[in-house]
C-alpha positions in Angstrom: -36.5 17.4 3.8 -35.4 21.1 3.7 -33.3 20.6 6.6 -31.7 17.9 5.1 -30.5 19.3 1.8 -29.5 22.1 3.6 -27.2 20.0 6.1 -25.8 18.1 3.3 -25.1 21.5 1.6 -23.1 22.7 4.3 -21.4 19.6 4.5 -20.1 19.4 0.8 -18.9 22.9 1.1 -16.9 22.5 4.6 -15.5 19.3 2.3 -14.1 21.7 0.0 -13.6 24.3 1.4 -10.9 21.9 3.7 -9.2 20.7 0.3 -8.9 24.1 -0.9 -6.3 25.1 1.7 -2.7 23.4 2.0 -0.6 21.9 -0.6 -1.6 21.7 -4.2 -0.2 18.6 -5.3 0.0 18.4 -9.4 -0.7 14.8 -11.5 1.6 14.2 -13.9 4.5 12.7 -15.4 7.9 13.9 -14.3 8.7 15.4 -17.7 5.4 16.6 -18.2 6.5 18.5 -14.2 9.5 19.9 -15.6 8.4 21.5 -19.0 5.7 23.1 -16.6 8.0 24.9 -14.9 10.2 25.9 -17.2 7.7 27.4 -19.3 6.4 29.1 -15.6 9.4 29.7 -14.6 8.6 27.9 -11.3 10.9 25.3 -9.4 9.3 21.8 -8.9 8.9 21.3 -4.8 9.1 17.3 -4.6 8.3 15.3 -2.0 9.8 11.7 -2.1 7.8 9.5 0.1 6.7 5.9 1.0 4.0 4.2 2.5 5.1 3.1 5.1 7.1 5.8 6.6 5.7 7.4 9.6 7.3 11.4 9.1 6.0 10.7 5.1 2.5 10.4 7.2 3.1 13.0 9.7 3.9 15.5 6.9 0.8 14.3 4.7 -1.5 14.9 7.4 -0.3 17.5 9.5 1.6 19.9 7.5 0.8 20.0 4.0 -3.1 20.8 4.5 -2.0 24.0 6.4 -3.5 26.9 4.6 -0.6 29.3 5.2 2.1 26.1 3.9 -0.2 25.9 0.8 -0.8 30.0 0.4 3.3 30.2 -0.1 4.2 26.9 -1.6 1.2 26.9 -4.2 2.0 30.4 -4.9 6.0 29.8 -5.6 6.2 26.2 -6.8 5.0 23.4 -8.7 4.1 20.8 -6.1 4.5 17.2 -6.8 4.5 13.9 -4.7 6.1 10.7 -5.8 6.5 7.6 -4.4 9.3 6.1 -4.3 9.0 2.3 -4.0 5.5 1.9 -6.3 5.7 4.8 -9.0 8.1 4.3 -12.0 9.0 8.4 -11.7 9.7 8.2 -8.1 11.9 5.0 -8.8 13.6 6.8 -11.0 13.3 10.6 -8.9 15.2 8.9 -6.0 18.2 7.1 -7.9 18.5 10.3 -9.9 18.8 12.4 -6.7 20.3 9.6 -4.4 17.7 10.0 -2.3 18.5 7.4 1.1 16.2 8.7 3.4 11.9 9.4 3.8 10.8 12.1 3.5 13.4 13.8 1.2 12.0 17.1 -0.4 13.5 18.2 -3.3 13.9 21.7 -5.2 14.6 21.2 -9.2 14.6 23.5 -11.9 12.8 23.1 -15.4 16.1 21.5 -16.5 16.0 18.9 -14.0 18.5 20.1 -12.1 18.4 20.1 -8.3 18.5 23.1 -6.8 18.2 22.7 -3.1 17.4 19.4 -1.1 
């Protein structure tokens, strides 16, 4: 039984442990994003992405959940996903921004303006 808890233990940790590194994606509303970094000072790192696009994936998987990615752009940015077919924001993200293309990653200021695409 000892065993066990401990192997379960271990396990929960490596869990976290492997969502602790890479990209720290925020929640929130896109206003709620932009007031945030405004009063941080930060620029909002966006990345505009849909289900069914293969780089979107390929990003997601193998790039985001690097630690040293996530070390610099957790340090420097506010880091926010959107999507842009199902979430009202990212509807409204990519017709803002004239985005055409998957993934587009934005850079945007507190004021909503963009900064670097």
């Amino acid at each position: 039984m000892r065993k066990i808890v401990l192997s379960l233990l271990l396990v929960f940790t490596a869990c976290l442990a492997s969502h602790a590194q890479g990209v720290k994606f925020e929640t929130g509303a896109w206003s709620e994003m932009l007031a945030k970094a405004k009063a941080e000072n930060k620029l909002v790192f966006v990345d505009v992405y849909t289900k069914w696009c293969g780089p979107c994936k390929h990003m997601a998987d193998n790039v985001f959940p690097q630690a040293k990615v996530g070390e610099y752009y957790n340090a420097h940015f506010l880091n926010l996903q959107l999507d842009a077919e199902k979430s009202e924001d990212g509807k409204m993200v990519a017709k803002t921004f004239g985005v055409s293309a998957y993934p587009t990653f934005l850079f945007v200021n507190g004021d909503g303006e963009l900064v670097y695409r």
